[in-house]
C-alpha positions as CSV (number, residue, x, y, z in Angstrom):
1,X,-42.2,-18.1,-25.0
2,X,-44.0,-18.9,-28.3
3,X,-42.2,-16.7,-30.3
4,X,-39.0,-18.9,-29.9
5,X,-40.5,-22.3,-30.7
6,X,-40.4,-23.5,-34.5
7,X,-39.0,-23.5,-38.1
8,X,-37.1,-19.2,-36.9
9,X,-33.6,-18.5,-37.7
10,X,-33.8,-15.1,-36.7
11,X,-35.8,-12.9,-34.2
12,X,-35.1,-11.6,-30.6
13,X,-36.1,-8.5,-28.6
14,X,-35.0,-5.1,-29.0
15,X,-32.7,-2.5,-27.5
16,X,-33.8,1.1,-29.2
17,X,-30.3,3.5,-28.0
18,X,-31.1,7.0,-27.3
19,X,-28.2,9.5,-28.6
20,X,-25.8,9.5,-25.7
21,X,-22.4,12.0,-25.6
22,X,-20.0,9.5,-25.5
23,X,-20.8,7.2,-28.4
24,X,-20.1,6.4,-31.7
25,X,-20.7,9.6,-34.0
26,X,-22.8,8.4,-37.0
27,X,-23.1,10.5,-40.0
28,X,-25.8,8.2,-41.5
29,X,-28.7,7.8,-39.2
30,X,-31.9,6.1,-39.4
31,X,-33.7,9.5,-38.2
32,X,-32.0,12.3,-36.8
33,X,-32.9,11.1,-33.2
34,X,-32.4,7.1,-33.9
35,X,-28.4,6.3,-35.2
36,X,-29.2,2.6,-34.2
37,X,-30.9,-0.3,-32.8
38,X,-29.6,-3.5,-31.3
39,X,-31.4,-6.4,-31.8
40,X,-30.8,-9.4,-29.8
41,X,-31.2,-12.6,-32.2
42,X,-31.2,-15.6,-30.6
43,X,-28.9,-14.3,-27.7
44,X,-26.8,-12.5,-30.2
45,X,-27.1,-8.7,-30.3
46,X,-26.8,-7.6,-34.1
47,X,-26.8,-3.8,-34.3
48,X,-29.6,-2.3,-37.2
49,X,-27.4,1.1,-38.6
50,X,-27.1,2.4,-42.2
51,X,-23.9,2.2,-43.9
52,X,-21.6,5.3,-43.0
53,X,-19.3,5.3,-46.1
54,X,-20.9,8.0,-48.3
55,X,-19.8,6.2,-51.2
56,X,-21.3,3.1,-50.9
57,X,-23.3,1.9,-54.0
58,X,-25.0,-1.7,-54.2
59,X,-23.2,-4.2,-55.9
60,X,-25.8,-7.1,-55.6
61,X,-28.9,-8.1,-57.5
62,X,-30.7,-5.8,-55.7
63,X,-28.9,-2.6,-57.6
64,X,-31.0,-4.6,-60.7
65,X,-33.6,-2.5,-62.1
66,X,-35.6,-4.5,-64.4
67,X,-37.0,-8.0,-64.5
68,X,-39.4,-10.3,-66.6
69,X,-43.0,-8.9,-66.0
70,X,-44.9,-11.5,-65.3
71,X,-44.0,-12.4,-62.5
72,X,-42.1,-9.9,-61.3
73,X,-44.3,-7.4,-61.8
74,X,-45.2,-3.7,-59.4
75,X,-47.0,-4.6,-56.2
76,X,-50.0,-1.9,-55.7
77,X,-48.9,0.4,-52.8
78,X,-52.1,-1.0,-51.1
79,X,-52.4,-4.7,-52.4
80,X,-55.2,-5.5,-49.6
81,X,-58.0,-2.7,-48.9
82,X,-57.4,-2.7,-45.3
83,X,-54.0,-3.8,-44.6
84,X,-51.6,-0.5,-43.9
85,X,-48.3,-0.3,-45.8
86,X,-45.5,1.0,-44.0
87,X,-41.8,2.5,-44.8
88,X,-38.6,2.1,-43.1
89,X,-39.2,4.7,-39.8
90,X,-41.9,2.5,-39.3
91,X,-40.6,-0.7,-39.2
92,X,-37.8,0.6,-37.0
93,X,-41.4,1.9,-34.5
94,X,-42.4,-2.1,-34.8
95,X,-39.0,-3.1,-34.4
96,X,-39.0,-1.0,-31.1
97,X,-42.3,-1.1,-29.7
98,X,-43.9,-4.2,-30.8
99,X,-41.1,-6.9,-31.4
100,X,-39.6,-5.6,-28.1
101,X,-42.9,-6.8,-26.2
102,X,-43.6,-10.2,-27.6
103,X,-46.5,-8.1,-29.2
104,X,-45.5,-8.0,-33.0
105,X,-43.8,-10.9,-35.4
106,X,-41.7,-9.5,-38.7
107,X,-42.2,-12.1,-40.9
108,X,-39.9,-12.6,-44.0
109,X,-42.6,-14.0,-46.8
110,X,-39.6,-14.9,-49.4
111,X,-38.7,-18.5,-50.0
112,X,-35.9,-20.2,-48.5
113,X,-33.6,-19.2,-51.5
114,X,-34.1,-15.7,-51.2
115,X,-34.4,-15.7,-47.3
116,X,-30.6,-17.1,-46.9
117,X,-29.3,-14.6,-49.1
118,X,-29.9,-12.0,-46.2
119,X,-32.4,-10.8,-44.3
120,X,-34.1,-7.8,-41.9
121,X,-32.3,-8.7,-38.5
122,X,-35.3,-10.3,-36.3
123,X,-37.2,-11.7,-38.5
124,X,-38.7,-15.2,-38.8
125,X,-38.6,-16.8,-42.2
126,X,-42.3,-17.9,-43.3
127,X,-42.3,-18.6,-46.9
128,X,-45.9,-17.8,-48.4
129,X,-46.7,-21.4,-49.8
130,X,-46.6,-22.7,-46.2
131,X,-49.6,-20.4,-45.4
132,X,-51.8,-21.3,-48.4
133,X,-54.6,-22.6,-46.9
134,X,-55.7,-24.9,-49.8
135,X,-52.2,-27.0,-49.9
136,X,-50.3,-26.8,-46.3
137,X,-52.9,-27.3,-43.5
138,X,-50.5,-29.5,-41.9
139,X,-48.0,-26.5,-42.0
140,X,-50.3,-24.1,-40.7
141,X,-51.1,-26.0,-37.4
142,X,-47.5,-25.8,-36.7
143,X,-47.0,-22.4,-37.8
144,X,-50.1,-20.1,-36.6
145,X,-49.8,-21.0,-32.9
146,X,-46.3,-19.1,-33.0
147,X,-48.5,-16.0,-34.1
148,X,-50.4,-16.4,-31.0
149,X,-53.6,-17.8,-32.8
150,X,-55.3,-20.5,-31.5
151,X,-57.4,-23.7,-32.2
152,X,-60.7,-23.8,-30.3
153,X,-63.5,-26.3,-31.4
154,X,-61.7,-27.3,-34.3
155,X,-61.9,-23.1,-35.6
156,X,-58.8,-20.9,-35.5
157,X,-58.8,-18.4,-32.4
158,X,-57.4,-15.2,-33.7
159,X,-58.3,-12.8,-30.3
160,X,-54.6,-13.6,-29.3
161,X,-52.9,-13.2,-32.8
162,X,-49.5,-11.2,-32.8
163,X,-49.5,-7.7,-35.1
164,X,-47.6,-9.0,-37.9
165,X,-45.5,-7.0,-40.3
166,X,-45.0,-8.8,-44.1
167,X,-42.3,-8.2,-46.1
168,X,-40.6,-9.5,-49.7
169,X,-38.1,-8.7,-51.9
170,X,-39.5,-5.0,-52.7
171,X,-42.1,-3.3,-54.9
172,X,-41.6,-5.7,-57.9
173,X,-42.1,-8.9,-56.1
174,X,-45.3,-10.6,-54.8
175,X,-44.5,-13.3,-51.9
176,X,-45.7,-10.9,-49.4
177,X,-48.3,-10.1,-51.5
178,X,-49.3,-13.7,-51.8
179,X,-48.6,-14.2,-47.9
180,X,-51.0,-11.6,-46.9
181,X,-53.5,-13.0,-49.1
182,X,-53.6,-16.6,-47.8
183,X,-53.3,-14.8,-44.3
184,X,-56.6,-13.1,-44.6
185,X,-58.1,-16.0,-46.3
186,X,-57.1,-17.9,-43.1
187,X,-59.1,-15.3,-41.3
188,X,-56.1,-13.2,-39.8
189,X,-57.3,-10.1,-39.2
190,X,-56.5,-7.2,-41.4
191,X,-56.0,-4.5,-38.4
192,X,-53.4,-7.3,-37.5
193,X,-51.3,-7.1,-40.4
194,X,-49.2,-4.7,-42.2
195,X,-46.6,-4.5,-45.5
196,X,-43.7,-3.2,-45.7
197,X,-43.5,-3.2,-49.5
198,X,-40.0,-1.8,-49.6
199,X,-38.8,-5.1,-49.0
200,X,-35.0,-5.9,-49.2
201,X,-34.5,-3.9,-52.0
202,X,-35.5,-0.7,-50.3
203,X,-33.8,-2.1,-47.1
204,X,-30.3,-2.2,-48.7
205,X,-31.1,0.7,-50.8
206,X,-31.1,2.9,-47.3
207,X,-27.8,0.8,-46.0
208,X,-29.6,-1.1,-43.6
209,X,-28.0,-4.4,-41.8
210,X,-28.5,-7.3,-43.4
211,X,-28.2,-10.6,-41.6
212,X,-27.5,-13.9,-43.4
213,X,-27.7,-17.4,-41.5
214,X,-25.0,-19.0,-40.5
215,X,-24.3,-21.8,-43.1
């Protein structure tokens, strides 16, 4: 399959499980109907839940609330007319339905620094500077074939391209901002693409699973 060629750590399909009688009773779901999903990650299955301990406060940099502005200044809600932003419920949808059929790529945007820290189980790490079109057109021809888009008379074919969803670090970072930006530059369409501007910050926030690569 494309999806498993290239520069991934992370990514596999998905196994949404309905509420059944004789499992695990979660007090924190991620909606009242979805306690979990399993993710298989490169033949691993890593199991998306929230946290149960009703106690649990972040620790990490993530509990942080200010930082120098510039750069880390508040993304818009809708950085790029055009491009949807989405929460958490939907990203577990994408997760589900889009992920699960080869159709849909979650992309983390961060650097490589950021993106071993931890990271939204089934994910592909694509830093932003690899997509700028201006610097890394070496990179590109490696990396937008895995998003389905193809090279036809020297032009970039994007009929094929997979839905993407974009993410960062949260609202006061721009990678994914920046990522989506090149993207469209490219000529990936917009309908294509969408933000999750919660990021990893959000994520954690809501006790999400967190996956880290294996050092």
């Amino acid at each position: 399959m494309i999806l498993k060629k290239l520069l991934v750590l992370c990514m596999g399909s998905i196994l949404t499980m309905p509420v059944l009688a004789n499992q695990k009773e979660y007090k924190v779901k991620i909606t009242p109907t979805i306690p979990y999903i399993d993710v298989d990650v490169m033949g691993d299955v890593v199991r998306v839940e929230r946290i149960q301990d009703l106690e649990n406060k972040l620790t990490n940099s993530y509990a942080k609330t200010s930082r120098p502005c510039p750069p880390f200044c508040v993304q818009p809600f809708t950085p790029i007319k055009g491009i949807k932003t989405i929460g958490e419920v939907e990203l577990s949808e994408f997760l589900k339905n889009e992920v699960n059929n080869n159709t849909g790529v979650i992309v983390d945007a961060r650097l490589p620094k950021w993106y071993s820290q931890g990271t939204i189980p089934g994910a592909i790490n694509i830093p932003f500077p690899i997509l700028n079109p201006n610097k890394s057109k070496e990179y590109l021809e490696q990396v937008l074939p895995i998003l389905g888009v193809e090279k036809k008379d020297g032009k970039w074919d994007f009929s094929k391209a997979q839905k993407l969803v974009i993410f960062d670090n949260g609202p006061w970072c721009q990678q994914g901002t920046m990522a989506m930006k090149h993207l469209v530059k490219i000529g990936y369409p917009k309908d294509k693409i969408k933000y999750y501007r919660g990021g990893m910050q959000y994520w954690q926030i809501l006790g999400l699973t967190v996956l880290k690569q294996n050092k």
